[in-house]
Each structure stands twice: as C-alpha cells, then as structure tokens.
C-alpha positions in Angstrom: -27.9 -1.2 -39.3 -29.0 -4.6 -38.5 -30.7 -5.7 -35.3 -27.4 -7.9 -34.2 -25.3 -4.7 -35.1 -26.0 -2.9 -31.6 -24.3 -2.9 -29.1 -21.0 -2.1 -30.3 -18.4 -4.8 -30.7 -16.5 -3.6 -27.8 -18.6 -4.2 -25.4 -19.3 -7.9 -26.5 -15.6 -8.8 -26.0 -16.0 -10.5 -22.8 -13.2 -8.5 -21.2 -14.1 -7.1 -17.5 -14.6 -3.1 -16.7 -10.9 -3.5 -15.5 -9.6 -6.1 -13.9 -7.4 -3.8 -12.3 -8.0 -0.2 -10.8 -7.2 1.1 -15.0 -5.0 1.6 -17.1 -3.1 4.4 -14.7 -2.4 1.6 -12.7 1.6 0.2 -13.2 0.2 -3.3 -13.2 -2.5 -3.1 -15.7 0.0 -3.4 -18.6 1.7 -6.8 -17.4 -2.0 -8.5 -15.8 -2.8 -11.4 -17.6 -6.1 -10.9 -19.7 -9.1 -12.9 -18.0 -12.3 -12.6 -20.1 -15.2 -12.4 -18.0 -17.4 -14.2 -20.6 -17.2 -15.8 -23.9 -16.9 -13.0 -26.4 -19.3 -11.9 -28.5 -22.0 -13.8 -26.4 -23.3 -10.7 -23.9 -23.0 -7.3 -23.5 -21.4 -5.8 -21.1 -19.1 -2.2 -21.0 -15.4 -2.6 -20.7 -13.3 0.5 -20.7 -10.5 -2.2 -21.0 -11.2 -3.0 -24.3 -11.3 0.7 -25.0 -7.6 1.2 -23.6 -6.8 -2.1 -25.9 -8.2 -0.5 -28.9 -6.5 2.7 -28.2 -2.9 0.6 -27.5 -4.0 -1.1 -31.2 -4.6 2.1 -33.0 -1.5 3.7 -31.6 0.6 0.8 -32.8 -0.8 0.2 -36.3 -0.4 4.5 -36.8 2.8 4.6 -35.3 1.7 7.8 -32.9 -0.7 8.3 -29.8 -4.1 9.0 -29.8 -3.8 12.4 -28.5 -1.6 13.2 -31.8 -3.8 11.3 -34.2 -6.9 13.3 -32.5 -5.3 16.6 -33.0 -4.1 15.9 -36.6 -7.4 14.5 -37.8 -10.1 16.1 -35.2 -9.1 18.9 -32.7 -6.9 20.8 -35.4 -9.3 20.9 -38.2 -12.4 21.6 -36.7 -10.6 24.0 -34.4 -11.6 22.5 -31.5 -8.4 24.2 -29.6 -9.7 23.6 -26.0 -10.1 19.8 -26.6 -7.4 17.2 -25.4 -7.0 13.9 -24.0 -5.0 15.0 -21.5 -4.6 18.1 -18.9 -3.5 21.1 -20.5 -3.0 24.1 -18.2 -4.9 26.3 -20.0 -7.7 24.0 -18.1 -6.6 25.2 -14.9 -8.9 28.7 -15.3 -11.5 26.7 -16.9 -12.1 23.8 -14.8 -15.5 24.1 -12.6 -16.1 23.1 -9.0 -18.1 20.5 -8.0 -20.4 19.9 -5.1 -21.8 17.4 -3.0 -25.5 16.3 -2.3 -25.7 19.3 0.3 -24.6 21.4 -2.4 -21.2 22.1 -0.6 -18.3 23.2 -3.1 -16.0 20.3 -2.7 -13.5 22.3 -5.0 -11.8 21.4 -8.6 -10.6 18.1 -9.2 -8.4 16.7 -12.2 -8.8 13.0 -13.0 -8.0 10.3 -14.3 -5.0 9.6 -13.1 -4.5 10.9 -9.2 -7.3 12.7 -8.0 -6.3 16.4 -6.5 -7.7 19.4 -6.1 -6.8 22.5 -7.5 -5.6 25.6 -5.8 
C-alpha cells in the first residue's frame, strides 16, 4: 500500500457527516448532495458516503446489504448473532449503559429511534 493509498477513498469524497440528521431521516433520500470540499482533496469521515455505497452495492447486486452479509459473511462463518438490524433474540442480550456517575440509564436500541427497553 502506497503512502497516497490511506485514508480510504470514502472519506476523501468531500461529502459532509450528513447533511441531514441520517439516513433514518425521510428527507435524507430526496436532499440535494452538497459536497463539503472538492473530493479527493482532504480527508474527512462521512457516514453519508457509507449509506451511498451501501444504496450502490444494493443496486448493482440486486438485494440489501443485510442479505448479501448473511449469504457471504454471517451464514458461513456462523456468525448467527450478527445483523444489521434488530433481531429480538437481542432483546436478552443487549447490556445496560451508564452514565458518568455510573447510574444504569437502562438498554437502548439505535439507530433509528432511541428507546429503552423494558
């Protein structure tokens, strides 16, 4: 690997973090794209151009990226417990957090809507 070959393309693409709240959000799919830079020409992290790849490699296979991880990943290195989503099983699983005082502030799911788990 060459010294120009680090960072990773996709965060040189000029695109912000998110120019909305994410990809969650109903409007990210219809805001224009507004590059924060000229690409290629600084690094800087963008999980929008990860949710772009992913929308790109869903298209070009013709099925999501849960599916595609599962069939090529999960499934054949029986990784059962792994997911890009919420399963239920995770429910049981999931551990509490705490705050800086060390006060159980419960189990959360996210992305998406943050709530806590009875």
């Amino acid at each position: 690997m060459g010294k120009n070959d680090y960072p990773p393309r996709v965060h040189k693409t000029g695109l912000p973090d998110w120019a909305t709240s994410s990809p969650t959000n109903d409007e990210w799919s219809t805001s224009p794209i507004r590059f924060k830079f000229k690409p290629d020409s600084a690094f800087s992290y963008s999980g929008e151009a990860f949710a772009f790849l992913q929308r790109a490699v869903e298209q070009i296979r013709g099925r999501s990226l849960q599916q595609i991880a599962e069939e090529e990943v999960f499934i054949p290195f029986d990784m059962s417990n792994s997911s890009f989503g919420w399963k239920e099983s995770y429910y049981s699983k999931a551990a509490y957090g705490h705050d800086k005082e060390g006060k159980s502030t419960g189990k959360e799911i996210f992305p998406g809507e943050i709530r806590l788990i009875r």
